[in-house]
C-alpha positions as CSV (number, residue, x, y, z in Angstrom):
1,X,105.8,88.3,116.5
2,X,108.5,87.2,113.6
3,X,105.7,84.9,112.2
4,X,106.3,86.0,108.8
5,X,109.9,86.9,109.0
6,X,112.0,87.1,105.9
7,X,108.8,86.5,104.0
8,X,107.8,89.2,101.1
9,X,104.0,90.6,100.7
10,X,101.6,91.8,98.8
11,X,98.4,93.8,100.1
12,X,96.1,95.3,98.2
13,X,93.9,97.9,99.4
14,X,96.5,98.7,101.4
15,X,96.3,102.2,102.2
16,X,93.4,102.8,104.5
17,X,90.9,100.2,106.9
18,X,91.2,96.5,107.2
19,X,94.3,96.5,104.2
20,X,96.7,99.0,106.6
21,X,96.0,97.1,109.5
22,X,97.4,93.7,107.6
23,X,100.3,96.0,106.5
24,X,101.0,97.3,110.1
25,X,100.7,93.7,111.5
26,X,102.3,91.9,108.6
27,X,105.8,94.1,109.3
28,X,105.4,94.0,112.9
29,X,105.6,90.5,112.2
30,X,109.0,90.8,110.1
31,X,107.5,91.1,106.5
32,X,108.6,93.1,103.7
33,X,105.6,94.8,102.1
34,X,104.4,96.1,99.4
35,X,101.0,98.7,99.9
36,X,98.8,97.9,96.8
37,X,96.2,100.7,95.9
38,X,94.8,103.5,94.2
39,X,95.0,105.8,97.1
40,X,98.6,107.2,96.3
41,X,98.6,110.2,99.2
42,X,97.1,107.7,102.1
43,X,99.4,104.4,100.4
44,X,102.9,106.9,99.7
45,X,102.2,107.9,103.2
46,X,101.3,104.5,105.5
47,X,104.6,103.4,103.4
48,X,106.6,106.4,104.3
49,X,105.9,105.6,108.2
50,X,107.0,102.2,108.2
51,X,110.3,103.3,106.6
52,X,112.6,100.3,105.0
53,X,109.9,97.7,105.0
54,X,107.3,99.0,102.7
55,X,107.0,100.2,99.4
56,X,103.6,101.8,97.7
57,X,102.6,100.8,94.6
58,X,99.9,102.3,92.7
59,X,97.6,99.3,92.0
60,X,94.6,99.3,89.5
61,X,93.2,95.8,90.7
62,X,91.3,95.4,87.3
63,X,94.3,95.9,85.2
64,X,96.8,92.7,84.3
65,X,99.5,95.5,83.5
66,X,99.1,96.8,86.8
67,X,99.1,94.0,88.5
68,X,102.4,92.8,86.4
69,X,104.0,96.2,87.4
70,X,103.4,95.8,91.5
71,X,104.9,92.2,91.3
72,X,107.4,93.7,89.4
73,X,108.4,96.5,92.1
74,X,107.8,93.9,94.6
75,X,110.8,91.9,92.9
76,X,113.0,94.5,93.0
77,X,112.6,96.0,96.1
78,X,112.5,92.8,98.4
79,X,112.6,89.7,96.3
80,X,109.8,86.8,95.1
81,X,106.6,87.4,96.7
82,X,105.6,84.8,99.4
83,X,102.2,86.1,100.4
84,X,99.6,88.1,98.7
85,X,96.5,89.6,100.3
86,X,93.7,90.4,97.8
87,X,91.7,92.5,100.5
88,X,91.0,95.2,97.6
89,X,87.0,96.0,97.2
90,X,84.1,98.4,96.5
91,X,80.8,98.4,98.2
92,X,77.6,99.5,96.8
93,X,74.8,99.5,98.7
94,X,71.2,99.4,96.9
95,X,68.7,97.5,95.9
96,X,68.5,94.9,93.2
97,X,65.8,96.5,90.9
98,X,67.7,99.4,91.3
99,X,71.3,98.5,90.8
100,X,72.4,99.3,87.3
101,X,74.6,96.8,84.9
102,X,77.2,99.0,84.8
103,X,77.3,99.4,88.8
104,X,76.8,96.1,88.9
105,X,79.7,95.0,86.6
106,X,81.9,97.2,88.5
107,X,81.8,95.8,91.7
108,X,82.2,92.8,90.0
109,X,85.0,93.8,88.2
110,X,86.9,94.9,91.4
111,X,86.1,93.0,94.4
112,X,85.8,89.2,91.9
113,X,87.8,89.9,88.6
114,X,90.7,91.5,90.6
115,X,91.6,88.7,93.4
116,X,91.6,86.3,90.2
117,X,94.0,88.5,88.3
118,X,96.0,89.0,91.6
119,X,96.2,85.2,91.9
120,X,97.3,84.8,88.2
121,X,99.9,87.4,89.0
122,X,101.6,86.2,91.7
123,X,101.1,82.3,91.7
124,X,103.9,81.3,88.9
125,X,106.5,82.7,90.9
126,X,104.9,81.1,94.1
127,X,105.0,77.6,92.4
128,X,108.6,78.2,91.2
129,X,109.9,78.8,94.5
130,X,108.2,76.1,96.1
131,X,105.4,77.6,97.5
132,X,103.2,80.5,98.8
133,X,100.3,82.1,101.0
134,X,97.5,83.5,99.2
135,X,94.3,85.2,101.8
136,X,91.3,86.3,99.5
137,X,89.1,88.6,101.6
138,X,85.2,87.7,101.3
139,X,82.7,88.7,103.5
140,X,79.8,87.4,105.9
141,X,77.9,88.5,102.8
142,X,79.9,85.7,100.9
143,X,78.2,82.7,103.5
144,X,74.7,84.4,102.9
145,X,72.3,86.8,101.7
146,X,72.2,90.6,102.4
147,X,69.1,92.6,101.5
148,X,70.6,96.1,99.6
149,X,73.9,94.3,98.5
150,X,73.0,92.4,95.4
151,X,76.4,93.3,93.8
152,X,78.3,93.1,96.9
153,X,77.0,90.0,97.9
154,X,77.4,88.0,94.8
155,X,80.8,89.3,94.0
156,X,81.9,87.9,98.1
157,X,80.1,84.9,96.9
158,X,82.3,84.5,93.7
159,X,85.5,85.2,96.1
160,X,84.3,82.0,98.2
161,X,84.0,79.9,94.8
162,X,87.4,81.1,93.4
163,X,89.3,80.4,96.6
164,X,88.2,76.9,96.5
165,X,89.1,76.1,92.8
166,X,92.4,78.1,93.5
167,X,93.1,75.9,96.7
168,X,92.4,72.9,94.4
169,X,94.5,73.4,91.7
170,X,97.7,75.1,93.3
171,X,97.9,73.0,96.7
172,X,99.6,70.4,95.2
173,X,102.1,72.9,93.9
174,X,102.6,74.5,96.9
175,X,100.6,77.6,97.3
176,X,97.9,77.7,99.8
177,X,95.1,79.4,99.3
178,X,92.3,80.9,102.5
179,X,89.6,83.0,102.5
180,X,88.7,85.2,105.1
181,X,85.1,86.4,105.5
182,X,84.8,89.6,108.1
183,X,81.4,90.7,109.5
184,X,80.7,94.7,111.0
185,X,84.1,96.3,110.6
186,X,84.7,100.3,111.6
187,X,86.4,101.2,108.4
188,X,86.3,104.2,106.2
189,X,84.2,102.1,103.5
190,X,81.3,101.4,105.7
191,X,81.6,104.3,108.0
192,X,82.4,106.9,105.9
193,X,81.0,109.6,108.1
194,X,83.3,109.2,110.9
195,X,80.6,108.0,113.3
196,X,82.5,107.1,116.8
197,X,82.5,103.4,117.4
198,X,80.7,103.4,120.1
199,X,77.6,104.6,118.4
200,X,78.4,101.8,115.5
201,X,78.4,99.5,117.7
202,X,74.6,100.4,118.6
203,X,73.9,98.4,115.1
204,X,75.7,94.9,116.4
205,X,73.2,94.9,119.3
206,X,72.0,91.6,118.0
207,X,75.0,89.5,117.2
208,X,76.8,87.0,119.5
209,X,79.3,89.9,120.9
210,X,76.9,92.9,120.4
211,X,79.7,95.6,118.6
212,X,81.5,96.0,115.5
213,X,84.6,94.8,114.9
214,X,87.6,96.2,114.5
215,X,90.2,96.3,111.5
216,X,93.0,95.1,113.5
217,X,90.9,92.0,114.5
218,X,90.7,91.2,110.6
219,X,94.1,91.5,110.1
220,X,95.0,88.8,112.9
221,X,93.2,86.1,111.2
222,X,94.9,87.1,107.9
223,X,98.3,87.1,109.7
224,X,97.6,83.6,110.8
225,X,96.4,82.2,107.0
226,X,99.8,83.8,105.7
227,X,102.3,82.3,107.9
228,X,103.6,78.8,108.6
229,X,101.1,78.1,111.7
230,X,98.7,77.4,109.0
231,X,101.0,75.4,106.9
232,X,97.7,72.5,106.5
233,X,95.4,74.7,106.2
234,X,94.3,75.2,102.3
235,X,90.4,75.6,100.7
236,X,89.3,77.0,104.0
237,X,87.0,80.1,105.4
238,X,87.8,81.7,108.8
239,X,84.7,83.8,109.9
240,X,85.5,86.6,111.8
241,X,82.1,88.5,112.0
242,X,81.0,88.7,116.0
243,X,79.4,85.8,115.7
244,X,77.1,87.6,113.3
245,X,76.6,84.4,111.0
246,X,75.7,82.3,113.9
247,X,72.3,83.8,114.2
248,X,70.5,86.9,115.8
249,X,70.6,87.7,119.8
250,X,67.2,88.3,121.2
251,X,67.4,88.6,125.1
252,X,64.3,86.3,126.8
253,X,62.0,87.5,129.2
254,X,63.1,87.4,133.2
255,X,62.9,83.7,134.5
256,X,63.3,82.0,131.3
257,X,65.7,78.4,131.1
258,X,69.0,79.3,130.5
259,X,68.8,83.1,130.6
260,X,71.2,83.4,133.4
261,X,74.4,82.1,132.4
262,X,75.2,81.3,136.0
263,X,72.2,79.9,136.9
């Protein structure tokens, strides 16, 4: 699992859901990392547990002195950064006619406007050493349209866009930049009520694999963009949604061609 050992990390909205799971992974894998959020009791504490190879940071995403002060402790505590995960975000579900500017400019703000700054902040050092691994987290609501999520949606869109011009004009220089796009996950942001996954899974019914995913699934294909397996990969977008994006499941009535996969 030493796929990313020696190698120095960034990852924000690290404290809780899909961004601890990259943390847990990204160590098991022999990184030094830094927990990027605003959660300070869940961050100080997922830090705390993995002992000498994590640090918390308080991170404001939207903030360039923010984001100079967590490269900064970065620096200090383990060296040059090799790998940042922007995986910080906001969700707002509602409609489009009912969405305000201000809501709307938030999410903006966070889940666009911060993985830009992020990649400002970290890719001059990237270039000086050499090179680096940059994984932007989209969404399946980044590859097409989601009724409720007008913010959402076209802030995951805007993620897609900025991945590719980054991939363009720092691949030459060495830093590699991915997106990753995840479908359903079970995560405190979109099941904030606790709901066992079991009974979210009763929602996926109708993709390819008929559940929800799971955060540690995520983090696998972010694991993979960051290391040196995907050392010619750069500009690209690794779904991981269930096969949500491939279209709905409808079962056929009894008899029909091809219904029974052994048949």
């Amino acid at each position: 699992m030493a796929r990313l050992d020696g190698k120095v990390a960034i990852v924000t909205g690290g404290a809780r859901g899909m961004g601890a799971a990259t943390v847990r992974l990204f160590v098991a894998a022999g990184a030094r990392v830094v927990v990027a959020d605003v959660l300070e009791a869940e961050g100080t504490a997922l830090a705390e547990e993995l002992g000498d190879a994590a640090r918390f940071v308080r991170l404001d995403v939207t903030s360039t002195e923010s984001w100079a002060a967590a490269v900064r402790l970065a620096q200090e505590a383990f060296g040059p950064v090799d790998v940042l995960v922007n995986n910080a975000g906001v969700l707002l579900f509602k409609g489009l006619l009912q969405t305000t500017p201000e809501e709307y400019r938030r999410v903006i703000e966070v889940n666009l406007v911060g993985e830009f700054l992020g990649i400002q902040a970290v890719a001059p050092g990237m270039i000086a050493r050499g090179g680096g691994a940059i994984v932007n987290i989209s969404s399946v609501d980044g590859m097409k349209g989601a009724n409720g999520l007008a913010a959402y949606a076209s802030s995951k869109w805007g993620v897609r866009g900025l991945t590719k011009v980054a991939a363009m004009e720092l691949g030459h220089l060495g830093v590699r930049v991915n997106s990753v796009h995840p479908g359903g996950v079970d995560t405190a942001m979109t099941n904030y009520e606790g709901v066992p996954r079991e009974r979210v899974s009763e929602r996926f019914r109708n993709i390819p694999l008929q559940r929800v995913g799971a955060p540690e699934e995520i983090a696998r294909a972010t694991l993979f963009l960051a290391s040196d397996d995907a050392s010619y990969i750069a500009g690209s977008e690794i779904v991981v949604d269930g096969g949500m994006t491939t279209g709905q499941y409808y079962p056929l009535f009894p008899g029909a061609p091809g219904v029974d996969p052994l048949g």
